[in-house]
C-alpha positions in Angstrom: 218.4 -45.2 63.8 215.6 -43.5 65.5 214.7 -44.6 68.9 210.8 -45.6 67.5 212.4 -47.9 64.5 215.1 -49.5 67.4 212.1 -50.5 69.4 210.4 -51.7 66.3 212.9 -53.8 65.0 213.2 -55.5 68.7 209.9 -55.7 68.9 210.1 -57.8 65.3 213.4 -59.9 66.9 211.2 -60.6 69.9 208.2 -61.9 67.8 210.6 -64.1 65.8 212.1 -66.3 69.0 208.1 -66.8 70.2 207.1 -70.3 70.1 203.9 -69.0 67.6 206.5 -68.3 65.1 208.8 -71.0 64.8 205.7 -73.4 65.2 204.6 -71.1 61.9 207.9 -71.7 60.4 207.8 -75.2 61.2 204.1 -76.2 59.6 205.1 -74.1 56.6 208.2 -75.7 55.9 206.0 -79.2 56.4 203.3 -78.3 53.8 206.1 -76.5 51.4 207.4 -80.7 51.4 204.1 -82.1 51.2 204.2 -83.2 47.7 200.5 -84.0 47.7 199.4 -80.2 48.8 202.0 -78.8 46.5 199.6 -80.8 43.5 196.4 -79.6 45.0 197.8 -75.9 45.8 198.8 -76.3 42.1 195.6 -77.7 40.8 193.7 -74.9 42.4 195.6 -72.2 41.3 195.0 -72.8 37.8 191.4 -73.5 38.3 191.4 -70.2 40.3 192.8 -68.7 36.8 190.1 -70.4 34.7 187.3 -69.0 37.4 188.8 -65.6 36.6 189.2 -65.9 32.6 185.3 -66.6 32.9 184.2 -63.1 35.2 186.7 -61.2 33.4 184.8 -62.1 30.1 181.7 -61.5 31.7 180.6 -65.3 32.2 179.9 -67.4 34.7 182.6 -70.2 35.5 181.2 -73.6 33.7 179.7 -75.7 36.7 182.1 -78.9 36.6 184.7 -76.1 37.0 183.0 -75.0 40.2 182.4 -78.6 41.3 186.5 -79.4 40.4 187.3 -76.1 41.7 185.2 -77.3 45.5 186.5 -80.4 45.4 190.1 -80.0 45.0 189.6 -77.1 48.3 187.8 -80.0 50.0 191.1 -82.2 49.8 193.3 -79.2 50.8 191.5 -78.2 53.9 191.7 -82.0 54.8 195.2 -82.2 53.8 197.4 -83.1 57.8 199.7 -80.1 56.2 197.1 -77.6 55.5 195.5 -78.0 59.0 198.8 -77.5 60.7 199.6 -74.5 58.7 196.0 -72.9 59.2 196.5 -73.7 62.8 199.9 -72.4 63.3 198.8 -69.2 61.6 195.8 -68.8 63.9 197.9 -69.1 66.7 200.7 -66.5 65.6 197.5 -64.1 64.4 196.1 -64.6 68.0 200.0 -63.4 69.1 199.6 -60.4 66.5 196.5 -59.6 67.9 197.3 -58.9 71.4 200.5 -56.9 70.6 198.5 -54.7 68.3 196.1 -54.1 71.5 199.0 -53.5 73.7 200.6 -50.8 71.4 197.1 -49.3 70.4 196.6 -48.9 74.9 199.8 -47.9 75.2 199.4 -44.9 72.4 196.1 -43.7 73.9 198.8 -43.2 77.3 201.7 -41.7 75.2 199.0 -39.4 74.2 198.2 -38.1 77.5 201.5 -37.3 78.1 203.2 -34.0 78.1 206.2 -35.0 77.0 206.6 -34.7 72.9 209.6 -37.0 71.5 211.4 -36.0 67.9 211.0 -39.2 65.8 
């Protein structure tokens, strides 16, 4: 394996063991066994699919379906699960984030180098 995919897959093994992660793993495994989000993650999906019969024939949804549709989204972003999960996520993106900036610094410096590795 080439030295840039080793470092890549530790890089990945190190982002697994962060606290971000698990706490992601955690909160999805907790809304995956909340019954009452699976029903509204259920309920919006097919009023999602009924949104999108109506633009792909050119109409516009029937207003109860948009009321049902804002209604049911209103219950999942109050839903305890759903909170934790967005949360969690935020946090792990926030992790993401600064490793992105770390590699996209240290490129701009591996760019300045003279020395040119085979990958």
């Amino acid at each position: 394996m080439a030295a840039i995919e080793e470092m890549a897959r530790e890089l990945g093994l190190a982002l697994g063991r962060t606290a971000q992660y698990q706490d992601l793993q955690r909160a999805a495994r907790r809304a995956d066994d909340d019954r009452e989000l699976a029903t509204l993650r259920s309920e919006l999906a097919k009023l999602e699919e009924s949104v999108a019969r109506s633009v792909r024939a050119g109409e516009e949804p029937a207003p109860e379906v948009a009321e049902e549709y804002e209604k049911a989204f209103g219950r999942l972003q109050a839903s305890p699960a759903y909170q934790g999960l967005v949360a969690a996520q935020a946090n792990f993106d926030r992790v993401l984030g600064r490793v992105n900036e770390g590699i996209s610094k240290a490129i701009e410096e591996g760019a300045k180098s003279r020395i040119i590795i085979s990958s």
